[in-house]
C-alpha positions in Angstrom: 87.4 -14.2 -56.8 84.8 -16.6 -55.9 82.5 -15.8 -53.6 80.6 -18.3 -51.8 76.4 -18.1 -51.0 75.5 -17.9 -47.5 74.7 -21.3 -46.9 78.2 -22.6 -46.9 78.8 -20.1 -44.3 77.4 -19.0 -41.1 73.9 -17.5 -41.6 74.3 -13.9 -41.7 71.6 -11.6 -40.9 70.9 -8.8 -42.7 72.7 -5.8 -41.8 71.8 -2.1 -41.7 73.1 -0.3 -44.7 75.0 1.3 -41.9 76.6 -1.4 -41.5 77.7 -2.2 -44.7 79.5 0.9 -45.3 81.3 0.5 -42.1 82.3 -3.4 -42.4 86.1 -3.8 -42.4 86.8 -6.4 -45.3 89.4 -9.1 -43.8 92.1 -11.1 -45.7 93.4 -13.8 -44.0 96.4 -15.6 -45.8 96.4 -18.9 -44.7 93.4 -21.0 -43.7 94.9 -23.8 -41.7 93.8 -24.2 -38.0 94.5 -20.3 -37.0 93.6 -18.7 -39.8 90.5 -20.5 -40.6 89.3 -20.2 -36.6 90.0 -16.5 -36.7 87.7 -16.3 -39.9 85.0 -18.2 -37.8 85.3 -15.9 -34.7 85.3 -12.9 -36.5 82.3 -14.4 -39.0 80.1 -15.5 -35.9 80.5 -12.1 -34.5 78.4 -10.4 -37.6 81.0 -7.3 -37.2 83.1 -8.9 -40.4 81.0 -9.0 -43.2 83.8 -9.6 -45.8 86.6 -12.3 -44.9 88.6 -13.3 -47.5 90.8 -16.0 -47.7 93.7 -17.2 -49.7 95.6 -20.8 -49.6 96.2 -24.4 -51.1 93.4 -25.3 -52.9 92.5 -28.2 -50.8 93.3 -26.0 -47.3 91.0 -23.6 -48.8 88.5 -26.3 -49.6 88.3 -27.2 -46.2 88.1 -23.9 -44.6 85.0 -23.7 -46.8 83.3 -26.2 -45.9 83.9 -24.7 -42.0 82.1 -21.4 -43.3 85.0 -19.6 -42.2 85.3 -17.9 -46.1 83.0 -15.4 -47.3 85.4 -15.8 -50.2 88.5 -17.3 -52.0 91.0 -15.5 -53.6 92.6 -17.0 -56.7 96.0 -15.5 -55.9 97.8 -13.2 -53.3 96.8 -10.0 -55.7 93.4 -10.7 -55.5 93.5 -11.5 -51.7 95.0 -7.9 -50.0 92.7 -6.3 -53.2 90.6 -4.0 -51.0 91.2 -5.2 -47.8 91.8 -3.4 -44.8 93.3 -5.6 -42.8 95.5 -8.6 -44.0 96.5 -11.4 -41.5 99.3 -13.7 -42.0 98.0 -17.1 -40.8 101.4 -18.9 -41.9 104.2 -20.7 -41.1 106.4 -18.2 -39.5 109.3 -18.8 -42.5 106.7 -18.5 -44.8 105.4 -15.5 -43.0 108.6 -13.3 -43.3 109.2 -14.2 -46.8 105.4 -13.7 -47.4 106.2 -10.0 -46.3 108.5 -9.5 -48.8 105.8 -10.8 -51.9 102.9 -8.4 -50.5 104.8 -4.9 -49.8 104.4 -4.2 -53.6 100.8 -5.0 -53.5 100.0 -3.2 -50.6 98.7 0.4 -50.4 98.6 3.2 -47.7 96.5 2.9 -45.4 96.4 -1.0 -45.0 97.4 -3.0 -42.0 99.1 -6.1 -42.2 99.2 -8.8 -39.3 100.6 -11.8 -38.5 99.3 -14.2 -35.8 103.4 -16.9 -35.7 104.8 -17.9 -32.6 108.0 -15.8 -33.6 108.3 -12.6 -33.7 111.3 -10.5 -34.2 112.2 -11.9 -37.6 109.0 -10.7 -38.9 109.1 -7.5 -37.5 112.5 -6.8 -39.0 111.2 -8.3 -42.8 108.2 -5.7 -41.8 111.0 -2.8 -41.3 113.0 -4.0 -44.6 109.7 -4.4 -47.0 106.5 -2.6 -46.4 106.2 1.0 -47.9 105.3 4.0 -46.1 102.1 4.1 -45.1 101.3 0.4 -44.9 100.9 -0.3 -41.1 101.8 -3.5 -39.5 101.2 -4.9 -35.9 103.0 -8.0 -35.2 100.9 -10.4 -32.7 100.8 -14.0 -31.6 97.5 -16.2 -29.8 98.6 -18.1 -27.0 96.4 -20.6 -28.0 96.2 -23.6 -30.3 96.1 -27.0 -30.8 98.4 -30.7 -31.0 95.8 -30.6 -34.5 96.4 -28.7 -37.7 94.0 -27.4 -40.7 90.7 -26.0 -40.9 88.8 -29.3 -39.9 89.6 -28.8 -36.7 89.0 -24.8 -36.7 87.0 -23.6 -33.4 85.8 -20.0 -33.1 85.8 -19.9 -29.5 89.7 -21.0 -29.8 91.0 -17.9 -28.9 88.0 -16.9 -25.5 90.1 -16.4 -23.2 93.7 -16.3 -24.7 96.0 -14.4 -24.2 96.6 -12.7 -27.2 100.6 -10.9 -27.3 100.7 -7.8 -29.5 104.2 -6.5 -30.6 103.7 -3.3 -33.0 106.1 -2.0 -35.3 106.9 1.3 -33.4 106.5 4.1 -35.3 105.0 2.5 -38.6 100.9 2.5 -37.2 98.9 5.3 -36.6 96.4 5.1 -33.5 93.1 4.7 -35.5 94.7 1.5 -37.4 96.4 0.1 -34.6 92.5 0.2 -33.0 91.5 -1.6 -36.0 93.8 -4.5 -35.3 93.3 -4.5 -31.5 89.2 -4.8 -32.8 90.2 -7.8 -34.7 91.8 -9.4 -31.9 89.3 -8.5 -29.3 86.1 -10.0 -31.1 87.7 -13.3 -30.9 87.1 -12.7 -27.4 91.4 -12.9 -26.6 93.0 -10.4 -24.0 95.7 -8.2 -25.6 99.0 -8.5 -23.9 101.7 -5.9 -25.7 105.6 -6.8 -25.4 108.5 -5.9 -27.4 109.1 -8.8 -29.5 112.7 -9.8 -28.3 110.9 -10.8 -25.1 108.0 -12.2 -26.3 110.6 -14.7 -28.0 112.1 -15.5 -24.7 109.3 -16.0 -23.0 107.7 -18.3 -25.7 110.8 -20.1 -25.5 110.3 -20.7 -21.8 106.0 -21.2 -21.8 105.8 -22.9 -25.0 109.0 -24.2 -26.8 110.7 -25.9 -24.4 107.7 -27.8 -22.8 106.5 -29.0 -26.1 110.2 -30.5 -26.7 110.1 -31.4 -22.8 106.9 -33.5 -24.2 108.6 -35.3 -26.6 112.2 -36.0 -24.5 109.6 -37.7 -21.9 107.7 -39.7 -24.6 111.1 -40.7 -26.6 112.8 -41.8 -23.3 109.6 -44.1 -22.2 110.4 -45.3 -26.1 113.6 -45.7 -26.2 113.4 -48.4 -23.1 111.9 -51.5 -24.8 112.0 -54.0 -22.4 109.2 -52.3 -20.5 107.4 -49.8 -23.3 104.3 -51.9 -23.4 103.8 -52.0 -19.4 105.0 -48.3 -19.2 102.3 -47.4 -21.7 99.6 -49.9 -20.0 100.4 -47.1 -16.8 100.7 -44.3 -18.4 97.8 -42.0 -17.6 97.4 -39.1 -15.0 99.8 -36.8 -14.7 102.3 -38.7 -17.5 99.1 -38.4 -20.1 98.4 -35.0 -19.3 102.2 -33.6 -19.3 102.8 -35.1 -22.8 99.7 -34.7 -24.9 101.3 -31.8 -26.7 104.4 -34.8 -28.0 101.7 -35.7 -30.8 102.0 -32.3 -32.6 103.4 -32.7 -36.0 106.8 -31.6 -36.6 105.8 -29.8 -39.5 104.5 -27.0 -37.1 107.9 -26.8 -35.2 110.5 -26.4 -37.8 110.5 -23.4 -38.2 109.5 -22.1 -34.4 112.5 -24.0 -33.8 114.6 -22.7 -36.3 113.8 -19.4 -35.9 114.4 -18.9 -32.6 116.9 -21.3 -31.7 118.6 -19.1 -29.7 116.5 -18.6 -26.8 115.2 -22.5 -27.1 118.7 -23.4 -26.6 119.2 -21.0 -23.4 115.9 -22.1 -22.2 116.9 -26.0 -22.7 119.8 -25.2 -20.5 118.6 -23.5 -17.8 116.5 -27.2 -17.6 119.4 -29.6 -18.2 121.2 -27.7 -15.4 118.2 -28.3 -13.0 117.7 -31.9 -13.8 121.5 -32.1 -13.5 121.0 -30.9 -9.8 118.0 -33.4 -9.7 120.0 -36.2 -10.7 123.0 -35.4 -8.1 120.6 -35.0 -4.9 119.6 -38.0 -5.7 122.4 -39.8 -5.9 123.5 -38.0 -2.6 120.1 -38.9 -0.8 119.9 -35.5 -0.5 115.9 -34.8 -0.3 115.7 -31.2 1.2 117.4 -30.0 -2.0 115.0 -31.9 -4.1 112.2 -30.6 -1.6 113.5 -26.9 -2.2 112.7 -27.5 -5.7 109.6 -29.0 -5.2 108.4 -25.7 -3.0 109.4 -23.3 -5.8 107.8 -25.2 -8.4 104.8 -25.2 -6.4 105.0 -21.8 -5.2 105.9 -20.8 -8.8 102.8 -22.5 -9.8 100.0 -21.0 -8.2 100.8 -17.9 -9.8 99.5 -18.8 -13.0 96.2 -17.8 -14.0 94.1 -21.0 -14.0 91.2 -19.5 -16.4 93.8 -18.2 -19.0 95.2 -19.6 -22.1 97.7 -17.6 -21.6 99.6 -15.0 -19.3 97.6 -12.6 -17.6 95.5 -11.8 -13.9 93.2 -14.8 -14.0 89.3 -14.6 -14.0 87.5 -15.6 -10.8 87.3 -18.6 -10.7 84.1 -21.3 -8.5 84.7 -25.1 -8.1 81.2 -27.0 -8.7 81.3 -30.8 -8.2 78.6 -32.1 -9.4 76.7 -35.9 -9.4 77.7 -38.2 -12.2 74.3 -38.4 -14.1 72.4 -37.0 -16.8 71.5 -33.1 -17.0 74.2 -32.3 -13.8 76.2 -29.5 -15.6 73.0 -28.1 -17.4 71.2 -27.3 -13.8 74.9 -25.3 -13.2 75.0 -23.5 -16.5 71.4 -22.8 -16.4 71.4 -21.4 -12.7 74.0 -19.2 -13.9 71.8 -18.7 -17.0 68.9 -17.0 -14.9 71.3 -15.1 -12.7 72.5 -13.6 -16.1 75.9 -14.5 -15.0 78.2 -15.5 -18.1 80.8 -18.3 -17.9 84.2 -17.3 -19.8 86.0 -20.2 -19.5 84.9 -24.1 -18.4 87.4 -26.9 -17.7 86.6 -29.8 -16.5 89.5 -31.0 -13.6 88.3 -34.7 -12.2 85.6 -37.1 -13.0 85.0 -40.5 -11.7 82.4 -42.5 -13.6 79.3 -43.1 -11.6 80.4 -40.7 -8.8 80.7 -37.7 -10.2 82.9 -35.1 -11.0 84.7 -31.4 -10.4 84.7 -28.2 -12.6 86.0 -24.7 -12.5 84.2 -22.1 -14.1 86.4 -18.7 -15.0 83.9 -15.7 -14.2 84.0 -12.2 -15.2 84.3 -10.9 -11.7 84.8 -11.4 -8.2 81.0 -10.2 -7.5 80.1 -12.7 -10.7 81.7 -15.3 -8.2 79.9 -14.3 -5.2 76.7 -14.2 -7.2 77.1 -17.5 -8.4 78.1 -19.4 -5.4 75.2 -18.4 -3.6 72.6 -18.7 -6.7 74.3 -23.0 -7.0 74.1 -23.5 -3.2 70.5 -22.5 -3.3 69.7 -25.3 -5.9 71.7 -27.6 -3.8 74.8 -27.5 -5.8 77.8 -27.8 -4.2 80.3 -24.9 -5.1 83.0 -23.3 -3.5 86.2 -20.7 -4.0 89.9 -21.2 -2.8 
């Protein structure tokens, strides 16, 4: 194993000998952008002392030079060697044969996770392979990025998310199932448990059928060539924003695809047979029927938590617009700053250059809102709640 000084990582501090004993040593197979941005989260919160990782030389290489890696295993052996916890940061076909190479490796006591976008074929390789004793917790962050590999790692990827968790029923015992809900909590996610049949439904409906919605939208705009370079001269807004997920590679939807074809295909449907409905209102002129739909999708839409990543009750959110000039969004973040009020989440929703532009801020609380609406309006910062 190599094991890399502190300066290609982030700088530790010293910790109590305490410390040391208690330290949970990570192994996270798989440093691409998942793996490699867990490693950072769990790094920068000094609680991991040991995170090991094990992949491609060069994907190794670059989660390295991230100072995700305390170390690098030369092999899989080497990797779980140790470890208490072993994460699966892999392809999800990869990730259930990858089950069936580690169970003879592993030892009682260990927990293995996985962090794909799929769930129940890993939880059955998990029932077919892993000994007794070995513990395994299925899971999957709701968050991510049209970007792969560790060059693009972030260890706040995760604040926020939610983070589903789909346990292998009667293979975990409560103290290591805590050890894997601590791995996912100091990322800073929000644990969401589901069986994993309807996590895979459900991440058809939220995840795989928009991103191939994304691409349908894209490769119909293409496929018209007569007007493609005046359609892409307009094409910002609302057309930019709904299809920024069509430049994921494909390499990181094969197998999501494949995997759970099933439910993408039911999902798909349901679609077609609403755009079908679309398409004959139109040609009816009827346009209370397309209004109908309109008022669900709407109605439908404001029940999704706006300061998530993923599906769960929503922070509180304030609105600050702010002038468009230098040192605007530091007088908000540092009013909040000396109110000791902590922003979880920050998105920016509208600028217009040399006006200005509109945030929300996800708060901890509704009192955190209160706080901070009053604490911005008193420095003559306009903020508001809905």
């Amino acid at each position: 194993m190599c094991t890399l000084p502190p300066e290609n990582g982030f700088p530790l501090t010293n910790p109590t000998p305490a410390r040391i004993l208690m330290s949970t040593r990570i192994a996270i197979i798989g440093t691409g952008l998942i793996g490699s941005s867990l490693a950072l989260a769990l790094r920068s919160s000094r609680e991991y002392t040991h995170v090991i990782g094990y992949d491609r030389p060069d994907a190794a290489r670059q989660a390295v030079e991230r100072g995700a890696l305390t170390a690098v295993a030369a092999n899989l052996e080497e990797a779980v060697a140790g470890a208490d916890v072993i994460v699966l940061a892999v392809p999800v076909s990869s990730c259930v044969e990858l089950v069936g190479k580690l169970a003879p490796l592993l030892r009682p006591g260990m927990t293995l996770m996985d962090v794909a976008s799929v769930k129940k074929p890993i939880l059955d390789a998990a029932r077919q392979f892993l000994p007794p004793g070995v513990h395994f917790v299925g899971s999957h962050p709701m968050a991510g990025s049209e970007h792969k590999g560790a060059r693009y790692a972030d260890a706040l990827l995760f604040e926020n998310a939610t983070w589903v968790v789909t346990p292998l029923h009667g293979s975990i015992t409560e103290a290591r199932y805590a050890a894997a809900r601590g791995v996912i909590e100091t990322t800073g996610a929000r644990i969401l448990e589901l069986e994993a049949a309807l996590h895979d439904t459900v991440a058809a409906q939220v995840s795989h059928v928009p991103q191939l919605a994304a691409v349908a939208l894209v490769s119909a705009l293409a496929s018209e060539d007569a007007t493609l370079d005046t359609a892409l001269e307009l094409a910002a807004g609302g057309f930019r924003d709904m299809t920024r997920i069509a430049s994921s590679p494909f390499e990181m939807w094969r197998d999501i695809l494949a995997l759970n074809a099933d439910r993408t295909r039911e999902a798909l449907r349901s679609m077609q047979r609403i755009l079908s409905s679309m398409a004959t209102y139109l040609e009816s002129g009827d346009t209370d029927q397309l209004e109908a739909f309109f008022q669900t999708a709407h109605d439908s839409r404001s029940r999704i938590p706006q300061a998530r990543k993923g599906f769960l009750a929503p922070l509180s959110d304030v609105f600050v617009s702010v002038d468009d000039r230098p040192g605007a969004l530091v007088a908000v973040t540092g009013t909040l700053f000396e109110c000791g009020i902590n922003i979880k989440d920050l998105e920016l929703l509208r600028i217009r250059e040399g006006t200005g532009g509109t945030f929300r801020l996800g708060l901890e609380s509704e009192a955190d809102a209160t706080r901070a609406v009053a604490a911005l309006t008193d420095k003559q910062i306009y903020a508001f709640r809905l």
